[in-house]
C-alpha positions, -999 to 999 in steps of 0.1 A, spaced: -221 500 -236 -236 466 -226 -248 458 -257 -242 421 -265 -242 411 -302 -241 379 -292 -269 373 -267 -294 397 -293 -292 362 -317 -297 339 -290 -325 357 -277 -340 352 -315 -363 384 -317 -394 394 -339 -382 434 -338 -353 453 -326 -361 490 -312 -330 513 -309 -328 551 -300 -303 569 -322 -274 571 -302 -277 533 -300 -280 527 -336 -251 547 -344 -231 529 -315 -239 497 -328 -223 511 -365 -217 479 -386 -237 457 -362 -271 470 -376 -256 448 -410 -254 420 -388 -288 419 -373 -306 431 -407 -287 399 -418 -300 376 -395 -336 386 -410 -347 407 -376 -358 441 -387 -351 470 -369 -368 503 -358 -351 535 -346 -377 557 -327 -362 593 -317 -377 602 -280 -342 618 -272 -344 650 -292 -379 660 -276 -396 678 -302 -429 672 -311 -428 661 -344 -399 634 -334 -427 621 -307 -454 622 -324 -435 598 -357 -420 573 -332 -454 568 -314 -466 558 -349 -440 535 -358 -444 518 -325 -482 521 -327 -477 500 -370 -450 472 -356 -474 465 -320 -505 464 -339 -519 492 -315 -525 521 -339 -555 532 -318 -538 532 -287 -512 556 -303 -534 577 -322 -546 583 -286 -516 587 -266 -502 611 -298 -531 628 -291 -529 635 -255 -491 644 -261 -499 670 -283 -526 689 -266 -503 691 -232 -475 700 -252 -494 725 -273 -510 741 -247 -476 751 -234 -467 763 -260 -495 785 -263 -497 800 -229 -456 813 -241 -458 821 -276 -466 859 -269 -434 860 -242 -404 883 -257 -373 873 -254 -366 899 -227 -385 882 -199 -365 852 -204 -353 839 -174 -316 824 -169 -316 790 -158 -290 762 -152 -295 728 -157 -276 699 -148 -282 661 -141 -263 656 -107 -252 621 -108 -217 624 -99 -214 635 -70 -217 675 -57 -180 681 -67 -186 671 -105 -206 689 -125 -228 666 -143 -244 670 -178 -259 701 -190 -279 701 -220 -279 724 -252 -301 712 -286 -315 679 -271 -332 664 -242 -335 684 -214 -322 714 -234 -352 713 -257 -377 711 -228 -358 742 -217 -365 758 -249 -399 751 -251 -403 765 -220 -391 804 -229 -361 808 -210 -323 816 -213 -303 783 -212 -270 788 -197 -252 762 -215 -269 770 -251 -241 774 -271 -218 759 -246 -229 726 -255 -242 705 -286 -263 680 -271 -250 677 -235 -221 676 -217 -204 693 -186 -202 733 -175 -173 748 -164 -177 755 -129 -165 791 -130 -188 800 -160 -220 785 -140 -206 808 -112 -205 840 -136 -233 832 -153 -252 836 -119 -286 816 -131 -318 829 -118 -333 794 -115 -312 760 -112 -330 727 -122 -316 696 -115 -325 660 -126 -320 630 -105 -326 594 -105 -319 558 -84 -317 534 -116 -284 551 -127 -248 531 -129 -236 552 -104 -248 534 -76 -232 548 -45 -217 580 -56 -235 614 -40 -260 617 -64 -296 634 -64 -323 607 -64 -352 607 -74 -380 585 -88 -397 559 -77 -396 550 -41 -377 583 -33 -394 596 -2 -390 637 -7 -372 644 25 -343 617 9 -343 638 -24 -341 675 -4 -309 659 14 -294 649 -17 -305 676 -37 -291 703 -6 -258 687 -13 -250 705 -40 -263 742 -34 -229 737 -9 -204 739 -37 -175 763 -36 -189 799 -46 -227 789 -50 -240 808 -20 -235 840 -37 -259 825 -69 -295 843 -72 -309 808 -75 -297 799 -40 -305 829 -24 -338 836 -38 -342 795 -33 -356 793 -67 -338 755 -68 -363 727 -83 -355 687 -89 -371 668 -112 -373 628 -123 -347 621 -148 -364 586 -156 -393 604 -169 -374 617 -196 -379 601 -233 -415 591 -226 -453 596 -233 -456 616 -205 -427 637 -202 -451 669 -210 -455 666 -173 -415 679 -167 -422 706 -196 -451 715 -174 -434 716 -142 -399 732 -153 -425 759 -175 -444 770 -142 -412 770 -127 -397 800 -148 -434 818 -156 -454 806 -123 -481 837 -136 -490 819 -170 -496 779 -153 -518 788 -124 -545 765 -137 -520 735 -144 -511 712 -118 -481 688 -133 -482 665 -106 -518 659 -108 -515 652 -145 -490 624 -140 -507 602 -117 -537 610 -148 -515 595 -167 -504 564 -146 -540 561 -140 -552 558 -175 -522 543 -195 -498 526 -169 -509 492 -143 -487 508 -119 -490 535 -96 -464 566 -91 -451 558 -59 -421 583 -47 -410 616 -56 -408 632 -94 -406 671 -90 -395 691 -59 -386 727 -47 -359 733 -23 -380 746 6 
């Protein structure tokens, strides 16, 4: 929504990177900039499939000139990811669990995004379980309150973040610098909408958080992780998500990851 036609020629770049959305946003403008002589890359991180990852690591890998350093992190991508997937691939369909998932960054009384064939909604479907608001919505968008309510989730997952644009609203922060007794306050403030005390989630506490920023990256296997044990805690005794993102921070990252990523109501 910021996007600024004007200040992408002034700033006179070698490459232009866009996600999807972003490309189709900027509609006639990708004329305009192929015009100018800039080329341009789309790389797909939003759908979360494998495949998707794997070929936009390789693009980025071609146009940085660090094809080794890709070939690596593609590598270490696909081995967390598969490994999931292979601890699940025997589960039937009957042991699904129901789970509800919804970025809260609105404020307890709006319900924020839910996600159906993209994003979070694929990491839910990777993860063997009964999405609530598959079929409900395409890519993401809003539940109705009263459905959620009937559709009395065994699990609820919610994803939070500090770097949002709505800066001062009730959200559920997480991320960097989030100490975890700030994210279990903010996170609390929405088991106390209307009707949710009666929920199987609530009352059995199965309520977990995770980092929304995480999301669309090289190491965002760690959230399949975590949001897998979540639902089948049995098949993930021996994987410890937290633990494998500070790996990852360690080995790929100069920073270290300070603050609070994946929580359980306690």
């Amino acid at each position: 929504d910021s996007f600024s036609m004007e200040k992408l020629i002034d700033a006179k770049p070698d490459l232009v990177i866009l996600a999807p959305y972003q490309a189709k946003k900027l509609g006639d403008g990708i004329n305009t900039i192929k015009n100018l002589g800039i080329p341009i890359a789309v790389v797909d991180y939003n759908s979360f499939t494998l495949e998707k990852h794997i070929k936009s690591t390789e693009i980025l890998g071609k146009l940085l000139g660090t094809e080794e350093r890709a070939k690596e992190l593609i590598e270490n991508y696909k081995k967390q990811t598969e490994d999931v997937e292979n601890k699940l691939k025997e589960m039937p369909e009957s042991e699904f669990k129901s789970v509800y998932f919804e970025l809260a960054s609105q404020g307890p009384e709006t319900y924020g995004n839910s996600y159906g064939d993209s994003l979070w909604g694929n990491i839910l479907k990777t993860a063997k379980c009964s999405n609530i608001a598959q079929g409900k919505v395409t890519d993401y968008g809003p539940l109705n309150p009263e459905y959620v309510i009937s559709s009395n989730p065994q699990l609820i997952i919610f994803s939070g973040q500090t770097n949002s644009k709505d800066q001062g609203k009730q959200r559920f922060e997480m991320g960097f610098d989030v100490k975890s007794e700030r994210a279990l306050e903010t996170m609390n403030m929405y088991l106390k909408r209307p009707g949710w005390e009666n929920l199987n989630a609530v009352k059995d506490k199965e309520i977990y958080g995770v980092d929304h920023s995480g999301l669309r990256t090289l190491y965002d296997y760690v959230y399949l992780q975590y949001i897998a044990k979540a639902i089948h805690p049995e098949k993930f005794t021996d994987v410890d998500p937290l633990v494998n993102l500070n790996e990852f921070y360690t080995k790929y990252l100069p920073v270290k990851p300070e603050g609070t990523f994946m929580i359980k109501e306690e």
